[in-house]
N, C-alpha and C positions, 0 to 999 in steps of 0.2 A: 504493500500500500504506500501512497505518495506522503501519506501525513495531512495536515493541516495546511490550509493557504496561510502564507507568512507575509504574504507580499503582492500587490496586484498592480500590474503596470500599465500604466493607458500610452500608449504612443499614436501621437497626434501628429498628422503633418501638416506642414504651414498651408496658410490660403492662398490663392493663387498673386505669385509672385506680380513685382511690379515693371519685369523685365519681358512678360508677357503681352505687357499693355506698349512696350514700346514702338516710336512709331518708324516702318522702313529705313535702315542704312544710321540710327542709332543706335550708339556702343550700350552692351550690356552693362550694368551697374554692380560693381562686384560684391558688394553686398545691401541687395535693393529691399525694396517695403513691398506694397502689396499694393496693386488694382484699387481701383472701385469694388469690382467683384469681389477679392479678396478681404475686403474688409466689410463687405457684407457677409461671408464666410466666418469670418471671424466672429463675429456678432451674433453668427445662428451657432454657432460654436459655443459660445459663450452662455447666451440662451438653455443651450444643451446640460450645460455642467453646472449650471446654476440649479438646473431641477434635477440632476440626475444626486445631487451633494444636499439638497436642500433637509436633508433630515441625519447629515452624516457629521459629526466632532470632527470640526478639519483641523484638529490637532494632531489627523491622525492623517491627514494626506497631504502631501507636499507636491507643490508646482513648479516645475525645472524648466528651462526652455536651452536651446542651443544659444549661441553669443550672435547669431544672427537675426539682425532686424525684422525679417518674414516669419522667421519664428516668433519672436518678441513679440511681434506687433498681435498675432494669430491670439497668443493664448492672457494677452493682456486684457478683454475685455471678460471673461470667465473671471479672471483675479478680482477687478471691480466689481464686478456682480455678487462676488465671493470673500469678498476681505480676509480673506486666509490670514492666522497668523503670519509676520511679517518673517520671523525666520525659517518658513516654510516656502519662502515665492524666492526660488534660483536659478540665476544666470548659468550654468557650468560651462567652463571654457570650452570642455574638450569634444562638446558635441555638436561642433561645424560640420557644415555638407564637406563632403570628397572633393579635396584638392583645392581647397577654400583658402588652405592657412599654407605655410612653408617660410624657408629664411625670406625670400621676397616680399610674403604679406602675412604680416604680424597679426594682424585683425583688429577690433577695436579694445580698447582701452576699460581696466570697470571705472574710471571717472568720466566716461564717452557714455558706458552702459546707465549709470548711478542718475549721470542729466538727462538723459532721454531717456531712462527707462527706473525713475525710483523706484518701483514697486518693487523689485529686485535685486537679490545680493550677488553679486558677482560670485563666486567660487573656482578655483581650480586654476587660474591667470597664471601667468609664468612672470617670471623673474625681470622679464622683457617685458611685461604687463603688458603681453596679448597672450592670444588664443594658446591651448596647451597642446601646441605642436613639438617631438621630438626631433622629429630626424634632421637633414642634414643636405635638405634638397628645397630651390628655390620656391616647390612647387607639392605639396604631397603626391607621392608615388600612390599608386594601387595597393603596393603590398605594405606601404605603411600604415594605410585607413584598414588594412584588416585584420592589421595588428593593434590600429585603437578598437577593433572593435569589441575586445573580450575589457578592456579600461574602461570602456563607457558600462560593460555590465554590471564590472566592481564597483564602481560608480556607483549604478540608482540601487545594485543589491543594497550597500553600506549604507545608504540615505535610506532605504526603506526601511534598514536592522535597528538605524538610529533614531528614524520616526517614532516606529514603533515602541522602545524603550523610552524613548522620549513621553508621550503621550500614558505609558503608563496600562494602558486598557488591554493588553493581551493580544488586542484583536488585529486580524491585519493591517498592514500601512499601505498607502493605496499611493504613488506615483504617477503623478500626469508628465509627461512630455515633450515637448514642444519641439517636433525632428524633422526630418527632410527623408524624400522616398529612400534615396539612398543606404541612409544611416537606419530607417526603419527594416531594411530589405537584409543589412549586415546583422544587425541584432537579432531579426526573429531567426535568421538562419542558426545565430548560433543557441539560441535558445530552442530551436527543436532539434539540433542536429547533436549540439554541445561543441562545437567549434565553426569558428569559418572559415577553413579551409578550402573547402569548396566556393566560396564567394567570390563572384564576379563582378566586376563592375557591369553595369547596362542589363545585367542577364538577370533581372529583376523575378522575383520568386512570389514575392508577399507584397503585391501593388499594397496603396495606400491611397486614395484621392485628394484632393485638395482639402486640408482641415476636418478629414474621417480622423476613424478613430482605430485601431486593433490593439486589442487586449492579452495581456501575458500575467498568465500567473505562476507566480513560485509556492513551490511543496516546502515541509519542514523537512523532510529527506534530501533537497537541492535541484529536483528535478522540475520542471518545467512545462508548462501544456501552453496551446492559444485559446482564448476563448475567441471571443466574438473579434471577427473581425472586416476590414474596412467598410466598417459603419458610417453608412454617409445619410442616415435616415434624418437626418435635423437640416440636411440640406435639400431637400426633394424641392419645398417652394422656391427657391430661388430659381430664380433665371436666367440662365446664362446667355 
């Protein structure tokens, strides 16, 4: 038997970016916001997690977002809705889309993050105070995003271990998200497989649509299952 749920993760990904709205023969924005659309997404988002929490001790659930603005901007209107404790709503460095960060682009700053994004604690910045990139290439490689990708699991594991302890209640600690297809597509790989070995770039497994939602829970044994996944039912009214 698996045990007990210890831990439930929601991995969210951002609304539709704002480099989709761009118009012909304009450079992409390396790290852009969102649409119109998108932040209508973000709103029925929001909407979402406001009723789906509305009877739950959000001492017991923590909101993370990647250090990306499309992220941030995605799951910041859920935060208002939801006033979460404030040492519950974080920035983590190291959960940038593939190939975002390298010795070339640092990413932004948590006093960049802290002004346009207070509802948020930075976490996890490097010493360069940007994104928590290791390696050693102007540009992340393939095989080093899937090498972050078992860091990003210790990650919201430890943030759920410490929720939960935190809060005191026994009961599972519930992690929201804030990610990009990519990095959703490396994680549940390695949470149904146990590694990401097999991870490809582009060779997408576990789509995610714009500001859906797919669910992972952890055993008190350490094993792993999906529940519901790319949940996009809070976005049906919208119109694209």
């Amino acid at each position: 038997r698996s045990g007990a749920v210890v831990a439930r993760l929601l991995l969210v990904r951002h609304a539709q970016s704002a480099n989709k709205g761009r118009t012909p023969g304009t450079p992409a924005e390396s790290d852009p916001g969102l649409t119109d659309l998108g932040f209508e997404q973000a709103e029925a988002l929001g909407q979402r997690l406001a009723q789906d929490f509305r009877n739950v001790d959000l001492s017991n659930v923590t909101f993370a977002s990647s250090p990306m603005r499309r992220c941030l901007y995605t799951i910041q209107p859920a935060i208002r809705r939801l006033r979460p404790p404030p040492e519950n709503v974080l920035c983590y460095a190291g959960g940038y889309e593939f190939g975002c960060a390298g010795r070339s682009k640092p990413g932004s700053t948590p006093a960049e993050i802290a002004c346009d994004f207070p509802e948020f604690k930075p976490v996890g910045f490097t010493s360069r105070s940007g994104w928590d990139y290791r390696g050693e290439n102007m540009k992340e490689t393939e095989e080093e995003c899937r090498a972050r990708g078992p860091r990003i699991v210790e990650w919201l594991l430890d943030t759920a271990a410490l929720g939960r302890e935190r809060a005191g209640s026994g009961e599972a600690h519930t992690v929201v998200l804030s990610t990009h297809q990519t990095i959703n597509d490396l994680l549940c790989t390695i949470f149904v497989q146990g590694s990401g070995d097999s991870w490809q770039y582009g060779d997408i497994r576990h789509r995610l649509q714009n500001a859906g939602i797919t669910e992972v829970l952890v055993y008190a044994r350490g094993n792993c299952s999906l529940g519901t996944q790319n949940d996009g039912s809070h976005l049906f009214h919208i119109k694209k």
